[in-house]
C-alpha positions in Angstrom: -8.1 18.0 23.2 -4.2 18.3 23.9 -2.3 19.2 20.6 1.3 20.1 19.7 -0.1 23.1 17.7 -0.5 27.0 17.7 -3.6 27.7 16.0 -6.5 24.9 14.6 -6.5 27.4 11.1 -2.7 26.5 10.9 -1.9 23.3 11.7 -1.1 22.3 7.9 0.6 25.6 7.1 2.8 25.2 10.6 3.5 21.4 9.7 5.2 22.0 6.0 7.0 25.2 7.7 8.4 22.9 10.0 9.4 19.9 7.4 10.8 22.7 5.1 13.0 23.6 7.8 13.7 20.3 8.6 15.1 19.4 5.3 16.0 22.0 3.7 18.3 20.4 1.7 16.3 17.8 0.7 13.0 19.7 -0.4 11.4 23.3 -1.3 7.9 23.9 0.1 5.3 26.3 -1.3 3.9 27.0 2.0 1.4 29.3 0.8 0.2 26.5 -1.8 0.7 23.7 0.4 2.9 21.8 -2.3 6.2 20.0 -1.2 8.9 19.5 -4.2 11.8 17.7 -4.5 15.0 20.7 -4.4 17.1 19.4 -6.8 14.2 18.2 -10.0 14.5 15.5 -11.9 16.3 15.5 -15.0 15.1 16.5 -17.9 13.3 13.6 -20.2 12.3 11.4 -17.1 8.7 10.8 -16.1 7.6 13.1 -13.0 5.1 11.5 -10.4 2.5 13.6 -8.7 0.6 12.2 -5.5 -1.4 13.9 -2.4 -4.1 14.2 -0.5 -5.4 15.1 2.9 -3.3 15.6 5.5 -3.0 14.0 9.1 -1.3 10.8 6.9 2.1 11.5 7.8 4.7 10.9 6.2 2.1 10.1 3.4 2.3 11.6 0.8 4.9 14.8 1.4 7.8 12.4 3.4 7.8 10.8 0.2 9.0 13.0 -1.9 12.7 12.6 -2.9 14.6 10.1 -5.5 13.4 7.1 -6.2 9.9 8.7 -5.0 7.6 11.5 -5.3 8.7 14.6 -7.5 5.7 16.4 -5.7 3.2 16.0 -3.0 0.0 18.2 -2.2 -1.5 18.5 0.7 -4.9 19.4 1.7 -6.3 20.3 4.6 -7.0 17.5 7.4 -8.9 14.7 5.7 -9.5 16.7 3.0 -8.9 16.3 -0.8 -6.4 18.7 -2.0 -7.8 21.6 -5.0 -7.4 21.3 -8.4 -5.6 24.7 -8.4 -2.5 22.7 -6.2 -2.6 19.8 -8.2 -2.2 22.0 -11.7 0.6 24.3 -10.1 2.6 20.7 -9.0 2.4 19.1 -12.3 3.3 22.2 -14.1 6.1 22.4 -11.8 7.7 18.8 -12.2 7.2 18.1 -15.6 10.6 17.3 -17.4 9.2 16.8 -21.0 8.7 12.8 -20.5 5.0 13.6 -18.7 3.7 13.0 -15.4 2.0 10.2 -13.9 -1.0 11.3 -10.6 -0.9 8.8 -7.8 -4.6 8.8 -6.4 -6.5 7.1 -3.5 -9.7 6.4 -4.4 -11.4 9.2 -2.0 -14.0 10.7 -4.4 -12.9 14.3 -4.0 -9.2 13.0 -4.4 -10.1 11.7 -7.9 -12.4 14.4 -9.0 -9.7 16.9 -8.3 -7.3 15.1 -10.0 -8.8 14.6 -13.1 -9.8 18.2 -13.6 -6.4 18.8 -12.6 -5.1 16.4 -15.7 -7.4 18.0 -17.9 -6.5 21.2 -17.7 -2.5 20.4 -17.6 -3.3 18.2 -20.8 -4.6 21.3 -22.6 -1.4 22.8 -21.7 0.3 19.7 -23.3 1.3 17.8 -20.5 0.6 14.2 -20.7 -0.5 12.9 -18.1 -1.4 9.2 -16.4 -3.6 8.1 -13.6 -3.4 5.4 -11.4 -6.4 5.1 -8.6 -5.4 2.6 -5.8 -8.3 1.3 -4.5 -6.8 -2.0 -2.1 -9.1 -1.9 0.9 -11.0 -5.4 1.1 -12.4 -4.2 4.6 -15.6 -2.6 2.7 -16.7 -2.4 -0.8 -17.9 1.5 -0.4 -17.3 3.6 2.5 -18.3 7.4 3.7 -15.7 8.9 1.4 -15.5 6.3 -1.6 -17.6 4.7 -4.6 -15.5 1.6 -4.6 -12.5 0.5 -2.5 -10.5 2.6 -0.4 -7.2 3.3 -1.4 -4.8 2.6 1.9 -1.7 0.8 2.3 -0.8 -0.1 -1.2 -0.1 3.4 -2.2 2.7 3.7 -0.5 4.3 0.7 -2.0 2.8 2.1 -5.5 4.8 5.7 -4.9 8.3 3.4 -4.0 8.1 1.0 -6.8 6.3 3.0 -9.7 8.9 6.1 -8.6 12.0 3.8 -8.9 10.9 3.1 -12.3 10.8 6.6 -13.4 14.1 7.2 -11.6 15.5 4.5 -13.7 14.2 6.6 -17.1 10.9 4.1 -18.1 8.7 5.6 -19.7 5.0 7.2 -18.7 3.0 4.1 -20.5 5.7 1.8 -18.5 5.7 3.9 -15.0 2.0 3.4 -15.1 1.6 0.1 -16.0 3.8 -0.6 -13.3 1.7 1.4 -10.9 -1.3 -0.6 -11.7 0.1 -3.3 -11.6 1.0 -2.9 -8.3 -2.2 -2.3 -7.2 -4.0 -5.1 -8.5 -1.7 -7.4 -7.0 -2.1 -5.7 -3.2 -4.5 -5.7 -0.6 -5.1 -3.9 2.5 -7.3 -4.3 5.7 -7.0 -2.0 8.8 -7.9 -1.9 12.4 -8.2 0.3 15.5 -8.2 0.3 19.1 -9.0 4.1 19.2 -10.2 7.3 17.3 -8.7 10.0 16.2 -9.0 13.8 17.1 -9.1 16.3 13.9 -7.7 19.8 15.5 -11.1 21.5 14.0 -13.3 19.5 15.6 -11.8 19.2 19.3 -13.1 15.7 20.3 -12.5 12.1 19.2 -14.5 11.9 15.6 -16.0 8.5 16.8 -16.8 6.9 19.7 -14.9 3.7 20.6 -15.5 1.7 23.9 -12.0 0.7 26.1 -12.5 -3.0 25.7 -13.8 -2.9 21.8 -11.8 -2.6 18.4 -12.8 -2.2 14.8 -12.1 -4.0 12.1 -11.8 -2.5 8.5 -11.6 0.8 9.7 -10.8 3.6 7.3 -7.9 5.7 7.7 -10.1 9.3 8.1 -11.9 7.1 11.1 -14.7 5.6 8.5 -16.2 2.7 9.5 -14.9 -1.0 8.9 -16.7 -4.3 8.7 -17.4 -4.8 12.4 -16.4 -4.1 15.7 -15.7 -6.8 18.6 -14.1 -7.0 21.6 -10.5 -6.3 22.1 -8.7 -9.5 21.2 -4.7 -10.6 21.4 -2.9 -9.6 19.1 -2.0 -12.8 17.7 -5.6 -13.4 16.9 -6.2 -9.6 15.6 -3.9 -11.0 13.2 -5.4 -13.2 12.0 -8.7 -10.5 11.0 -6.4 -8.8 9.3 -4.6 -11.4 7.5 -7.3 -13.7 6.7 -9.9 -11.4 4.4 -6.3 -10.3 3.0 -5.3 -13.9 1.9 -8.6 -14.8 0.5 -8.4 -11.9 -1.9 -4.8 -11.5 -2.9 -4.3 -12.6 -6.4 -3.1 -16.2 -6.7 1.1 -16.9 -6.1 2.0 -18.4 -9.4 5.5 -19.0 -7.3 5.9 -15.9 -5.8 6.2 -14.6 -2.7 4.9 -11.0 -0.8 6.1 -7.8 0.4 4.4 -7.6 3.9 3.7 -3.9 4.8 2.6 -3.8 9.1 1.5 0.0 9.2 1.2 1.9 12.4 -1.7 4.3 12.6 -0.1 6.9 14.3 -0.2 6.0 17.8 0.5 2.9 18.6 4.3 2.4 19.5 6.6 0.4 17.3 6.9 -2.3 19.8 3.2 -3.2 19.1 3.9 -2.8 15.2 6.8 -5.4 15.7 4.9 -7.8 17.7 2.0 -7.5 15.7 4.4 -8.3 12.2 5.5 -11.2 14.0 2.0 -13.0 14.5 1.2 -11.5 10.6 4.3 -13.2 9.8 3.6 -17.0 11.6 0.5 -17.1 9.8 2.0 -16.2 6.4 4.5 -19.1 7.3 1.7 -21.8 7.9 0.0 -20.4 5.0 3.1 -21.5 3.2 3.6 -17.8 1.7 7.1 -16.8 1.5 8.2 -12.7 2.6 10.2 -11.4 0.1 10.3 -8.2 1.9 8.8 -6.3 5.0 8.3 -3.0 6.3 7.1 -2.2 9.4 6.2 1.5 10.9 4.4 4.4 10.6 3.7 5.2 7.3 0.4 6.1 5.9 -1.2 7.4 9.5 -4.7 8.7 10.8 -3.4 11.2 12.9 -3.0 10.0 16.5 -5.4 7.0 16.1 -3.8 3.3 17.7 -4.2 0.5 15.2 -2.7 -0.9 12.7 -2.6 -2.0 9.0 -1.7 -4.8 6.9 -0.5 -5.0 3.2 0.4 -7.8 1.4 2.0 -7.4 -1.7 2.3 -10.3 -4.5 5.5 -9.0 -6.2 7.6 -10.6 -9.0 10.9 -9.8 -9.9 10.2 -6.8 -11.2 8.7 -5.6 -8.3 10.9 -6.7 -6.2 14.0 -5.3 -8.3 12.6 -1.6 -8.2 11.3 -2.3 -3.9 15.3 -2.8 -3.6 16.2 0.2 -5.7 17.7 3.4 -4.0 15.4 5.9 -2.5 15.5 8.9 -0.1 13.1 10.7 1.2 12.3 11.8 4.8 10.0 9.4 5.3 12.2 6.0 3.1 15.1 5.9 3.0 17.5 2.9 1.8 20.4 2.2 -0.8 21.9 5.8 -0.5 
């Protein structure tokens, strides 16, 4: 195993030093919580939004904290839920009187640790919302999950649902809008290699040279099959097509097409692999509203890459376009 790291006990408490000293004036890390904040909170009477979970997803979830974002992000340990006792501290934290909505991926320890979290917070007289993403169509329930993973669409949930309560909407409202962005997004994910987790030294599966996987999970579970590597405008087409025959029906309107990098492949892959996702969407007669193409919600240094498609009216679309600016999205600003 080669790693840019000091210590295998450390990596996560190393990786927030570092951000917090990237961006210092941007955010305020509780290193010794593992909780990354906004510097400058909200104001008072807006709706806070909480999010987190493992780490090894960077920039998800703590490079999204910032306006038009995240109020808060905490991280666990690598690929692993973070505690109730993090999640309490970072709602307590950001709540400016208008309550605070949790971001969740459905990860079973994610949203058992969540909603102790809200319970005890709500004794306290917070109130607090919870929206579970659960967009995957690659497999119905995986090692981690009863249900649907929750992948790619969170990230578009955190942009949208956090320019809403930016814009002062209130907590029934920021949810809604939250949900509603996740029922109207799916995901499906691929890989051409596995990752390494610091603890445990060695790839955590084993992937032949001329095989992929399709559907795979972003801690490495497994997906719906694996096959021999393909080109890309075909792998395109595995991604695009389970995608399509799930996402709720247009009505009119058009997608926000989300080409996620794993980690290690190299943005010219992710660009030439939007292209292909994008000729098919075209034939398909499915107009992009928007795109975003990178590295985004990652699985370490695992090559591969996602695809969300998001049906977005003009709502949707309205609060995509809104200002945000975070280390990890930045636009409008």
């Amino acid at each position: 195993m080669k790693k840019l790291i000091n210590s295998v006990d450390t990596v996560v408490t190393d990786a927030l030093t570092g951000m917090a000293a990237a961006h210092p004036g941007a955010l305020r890390v509780d290193t010794d919580q593992h909780i990354v904040y906004r510097a400058q909170a909200k104001e008072q009477g807006k709706v806070a939004i909480v999010s987190g979970g493992g780490s090894g997803h960077e920039p998800l979830h703590g490079g999204f904290v910032g306006s038009g974002m995240l109020d808060a992000a905490c991280a666990g340990e690598i690929f692993t839920s973070p505690v109730p006792d993090q999640i309490v501290a970072a709602t307590a934290a950001v709540d400016r009187g208008a309550g605070v909505l949790h971001l969740v991926k459905n990860y079973t320890g994610d949203v058992m640790n969540f909603e102790m979290a809200a319970e005890i917070v709500a004794a306290d007289g917070i109130e607090v919302a919870s929206v579970v993403t659960n967009d995957d169509v690659a497999v119905e329930d995986s090692l981690y999950t009863a249900g649907r993973r929750g992948v790619g669409v969170t990230v578009l949930a955190e942009k949208i649902a956090g320019a809403a309560a930016e814009e002062g909407q209130s907590l029934a409202q920021v949810a809604e809008i939250a949900t509603r962005v996740n029922a109207n997004g799916r995901s499906m994910g691929m890989a051409l290699t596995s990752c390494t987790v610091p603890a445990n030294g060695k790839p955590s599966f084993d992937l032949p040279d001329d095989e992929m996987e399709i559907g795979i999970g972003i801690h490495g579970e497994p997906g719906r099959h694996r096959e021999k590597i393909a080109p890309a405008s075909e792998i395109a087409g595995r991604l695009t097509e389970p995608i399509l025959a799930e996402l709720p029906a247009g009505d009119g309107r058009g997608v926000i097409a989300f080409l996620n990098g794993m980690g290690a492949s190299p943005l010219l892959e992710l660009y030439l692999m939007y292209g292909e996702v994008a000729k098919i969407l075209g034939a398909a007669g499915i107009t992009v509203e928007r795109s975003l193409v990178g590295n985004y919600i990652t699985s370490l240094d695992m090559a591969g890459c996602s695809l969300t498609l998001l049906r977005a009216d003009d709502e949707l679309l309205r609060l995509w376009d809104a200002p945000v600016n975070t280390p990890g999205l930045r636009w409008g600003v």
